[in-house]
C-alpha positions in Angstrom: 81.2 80.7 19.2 83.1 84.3 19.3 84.0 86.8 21.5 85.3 90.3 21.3 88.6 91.2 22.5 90.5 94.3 23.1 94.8 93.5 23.2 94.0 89.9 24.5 91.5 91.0 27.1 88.2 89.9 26.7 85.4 92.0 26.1 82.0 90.3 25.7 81.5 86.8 25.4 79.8 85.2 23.6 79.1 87.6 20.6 76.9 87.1 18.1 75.2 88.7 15.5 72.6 89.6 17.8 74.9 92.0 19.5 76.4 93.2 16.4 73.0 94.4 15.7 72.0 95.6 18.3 75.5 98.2 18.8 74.8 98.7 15.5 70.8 99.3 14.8 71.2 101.6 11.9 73.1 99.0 9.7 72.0 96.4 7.6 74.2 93.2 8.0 73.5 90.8 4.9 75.1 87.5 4.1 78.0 88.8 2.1 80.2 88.7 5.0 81.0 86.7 8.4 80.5 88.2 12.0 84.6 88.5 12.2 84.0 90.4 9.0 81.4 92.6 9.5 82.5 93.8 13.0 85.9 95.1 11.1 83.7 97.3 9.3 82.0 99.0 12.4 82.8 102.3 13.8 83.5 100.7 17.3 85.9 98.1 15.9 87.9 101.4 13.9 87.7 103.1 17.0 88.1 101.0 20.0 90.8 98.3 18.4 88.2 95.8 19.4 88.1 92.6 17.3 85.7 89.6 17.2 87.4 86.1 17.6 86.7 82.3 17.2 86.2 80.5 20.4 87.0 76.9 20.4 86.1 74.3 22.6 88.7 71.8 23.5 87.8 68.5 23.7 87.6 66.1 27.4 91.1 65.3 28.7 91.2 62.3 29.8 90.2 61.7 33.8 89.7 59.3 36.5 86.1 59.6 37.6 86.3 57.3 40.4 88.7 60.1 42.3 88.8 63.4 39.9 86.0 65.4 38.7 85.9 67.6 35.6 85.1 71.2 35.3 84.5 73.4 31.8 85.5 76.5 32.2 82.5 78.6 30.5 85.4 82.0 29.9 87.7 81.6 27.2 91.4 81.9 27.8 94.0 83.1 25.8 96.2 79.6 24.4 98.9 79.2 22.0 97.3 82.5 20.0 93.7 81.1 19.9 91.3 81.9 22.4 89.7 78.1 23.8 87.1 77.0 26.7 89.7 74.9 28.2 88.7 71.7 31.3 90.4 71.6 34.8 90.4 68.2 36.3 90.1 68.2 40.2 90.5 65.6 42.5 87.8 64.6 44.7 87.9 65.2 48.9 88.0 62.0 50.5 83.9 62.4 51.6 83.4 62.9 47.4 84.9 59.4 46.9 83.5 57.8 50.0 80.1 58.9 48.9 80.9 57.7 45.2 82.0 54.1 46.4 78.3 54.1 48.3 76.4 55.1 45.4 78.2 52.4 42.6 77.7 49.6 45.9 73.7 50.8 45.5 73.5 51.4 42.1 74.8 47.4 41.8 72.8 46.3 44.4 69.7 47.4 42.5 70.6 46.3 39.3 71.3 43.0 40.9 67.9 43.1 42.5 66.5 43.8 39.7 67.8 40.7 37.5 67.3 38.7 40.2 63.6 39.4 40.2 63.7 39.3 36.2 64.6 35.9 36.2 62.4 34.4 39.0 59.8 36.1 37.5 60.2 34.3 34.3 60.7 30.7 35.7 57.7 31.3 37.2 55.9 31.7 33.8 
């Protein structure tokens, strides 16, 4: 994915060729270059300082899902000079985790259940 930035500030994102096109509906935009490439050409990019950037999209920290849930953050951030989606891990309210524990006690219950009645049913056959 990319975005167009301005300084560090974000302008748009994402960008695609789609909206190169469409800021720029008199121009044909071939294969020859990439998006970062073609944008550098455009009158806007000359005038403005504008620039179109590679957005990457960090992978899962690691979390504890029994009390912590985790978040993407859809807007890119500025890190280490390369602008990333980035994850927040927050912890759960007490209700969160007491209604967590209920659901994995039911969920097993079932799932007991449900091999319990798998098994009679095939020692009755």
């Amino acid at each position: 994915m990319f975005a167009k930035i301005n300084k560090n500030i974000l302008i748009k994102f994402p960008y695609d060729m789609l909206d190169l096109t469409k800021e720029n509906p008199h121009t044909n935009f071939d294969n020859r270059f990439d998006l970062i490439e073609w944008y550098s050409y455009t009158e806007e990019s000359r005038s403005t300082g504008n620039t179109i950037v590679k957005v990457e999209k960090l992978l899962s920290p690691s979390y504890d899902p029994a009390t912590q849930r985790l978040i993407f953050n859809e807007t890119p951030t500025l890190l280490d000079e390369r602008w990333v989606q980035t994850w927040n891990i927050v912890d759960l309210s007490p209700e969160e985790i007491s209604a967590a524990k209920r659901l994995l006690v039911m969920s097993d219950n079932t799932a007991v259940a449900t091999t319990f009645a798998s098994s009679t049913t095939s020692t009755a056959m």
